[in-house]
Phi, psi and omega in degrees: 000108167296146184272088178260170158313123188298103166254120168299104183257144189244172168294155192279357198247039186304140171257128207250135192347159192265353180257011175251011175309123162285115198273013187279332201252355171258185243248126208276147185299338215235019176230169167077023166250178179253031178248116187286101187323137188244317169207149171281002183237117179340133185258140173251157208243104198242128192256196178285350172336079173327120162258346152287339181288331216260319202268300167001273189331315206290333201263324168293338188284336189273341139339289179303306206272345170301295226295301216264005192252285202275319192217044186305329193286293185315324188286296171333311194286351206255295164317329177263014169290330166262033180207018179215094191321312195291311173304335154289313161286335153285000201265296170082187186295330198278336190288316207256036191256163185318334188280350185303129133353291176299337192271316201310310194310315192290304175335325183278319181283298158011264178301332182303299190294329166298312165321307195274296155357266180296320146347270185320301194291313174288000155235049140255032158215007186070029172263005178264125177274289196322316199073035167246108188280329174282322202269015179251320199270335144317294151329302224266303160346295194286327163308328159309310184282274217271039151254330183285335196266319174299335199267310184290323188294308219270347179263329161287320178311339202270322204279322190300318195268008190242358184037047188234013199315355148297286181308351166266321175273320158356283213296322174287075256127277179320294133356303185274320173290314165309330192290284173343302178298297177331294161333299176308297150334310179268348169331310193277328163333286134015280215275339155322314176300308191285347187206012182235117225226017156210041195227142187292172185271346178282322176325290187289012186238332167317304168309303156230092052339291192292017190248313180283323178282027197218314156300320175274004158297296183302306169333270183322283200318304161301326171296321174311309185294282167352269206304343192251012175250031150248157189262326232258332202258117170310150208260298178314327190274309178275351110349318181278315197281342195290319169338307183275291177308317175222317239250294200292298178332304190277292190305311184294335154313283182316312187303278210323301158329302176278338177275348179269326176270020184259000000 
């Protein structure tokens, strides 16, 4: 008895391999839409990014990471200097005075980041008319710098002429540790307004306003201390100047705010 071989029958239609596919004939990704070529060499795409704002942030943030790297201990002794008297007679006048390293560094993070605070808010609210966001943020600098620099200069002329030129320089100290905290404080606030887009702006301009408002509070409340443990310092003079000088300011701002925000 022969033996046959075992035949296997295949189809008359076979289907062929995915590596016998010819890649010549099928049909290219980049044809059969309805989207129109425009040029053949590539575009770069340029968005609405501020890069000054950018440059900014980056010179405050390298500011900062010096501040808190380098001169950790002192930055500590300086937050708690405002609000704690024993910590403000170590520091004393001569460490926060202009000649100081630290304190220039902090006075420069200062004006930036309050410069920029207001800069971001007036155009979330539409009060930079012009759209040149550096020559606004310039103004608004330079504008920081002489009401602070007026504000101190007018607490020493108060202090030469009342003969009281400790508590005017006190008082001027405070004034600079307020600039200083503020500064510190609003950075991050700052660079939230500038680059975070899915939390409303309003959330961050609320935030600091209550920050400021919260420091000029502490601001007043030491002056307040100041004039009634001097004998020297009038109870009425110092009424007057809180009137003029910090209370009347801060009210003619907020009217000004709210009648632009209506």
């Amino acid at each position: 008895m022969q033996n046959n071989p075992t035949h296997i029958s295949t189809p008359s239609h076979s289907v062929p391999l995915v590596g016998d596919v010819d890649s010549t004939h099928t049909n290219s990704l980049f044809e059969g839409h309805l989207l129109n070529k425009i040029t053949e060499k590539p575009q770069l795409h340029f968005t609405d990014f501020d890069f000054g704002e950018a440059t900014l942030l980056l010179v405050a943030f390298i500011l900062f990471v010096w501040l808190y790297s380098a001169n950790r201990k002192r930055l500590d002794q300086v937050i708690k200097a405002y609000y704690l008297n024993r910590y403000a007679n170590q520091l004393g006048r001569d460490e926060l005075s202009l000649g100081n390293r630290v304190s220039i560094f902090l006075l420069l993070l200062f004006i930036i980041t309050f410069s920029m605070f207001i800069s971001l808010s007036a155009s979330f609210y539409g009060f930079n008319k012009s759209g040149n966001e550096t020559w606004f943020f310039i103004k608004t600098a330079t504008v920081v710098s002489m009401i602070y620099g007026l504000k101190i200069l007018i607490v020493r002329v108060f202090g030469y002429v009342f003969q009281t030129p400790k508590n005017a320089s006190e008082y001027a100290m405070i004034i600079f540790l307020f600039c200083n905290i503020l500064g510190l404080f609003l950075l991050p606030i700052v660079v939230c307004m500038a680059f975070v887009r899915d939390v409303s702006p309003l959330f961050f301009v609320y935030s600091g306003i209550s920050l400021f408002v919260f420091l000029l509070f502490i601001r007043l409340l030491r002056v307040v201390i100041i004039g009634f443990n001097s004998m020297r310092v009038s109870k009425f003079y110092l009424f007057l100047y809180l009137c003029t000088l910090e209370i009347l300011p801060f009210v003619i701002i907020v009217k000004i705010f709210l009648l632009n925000t209506k």
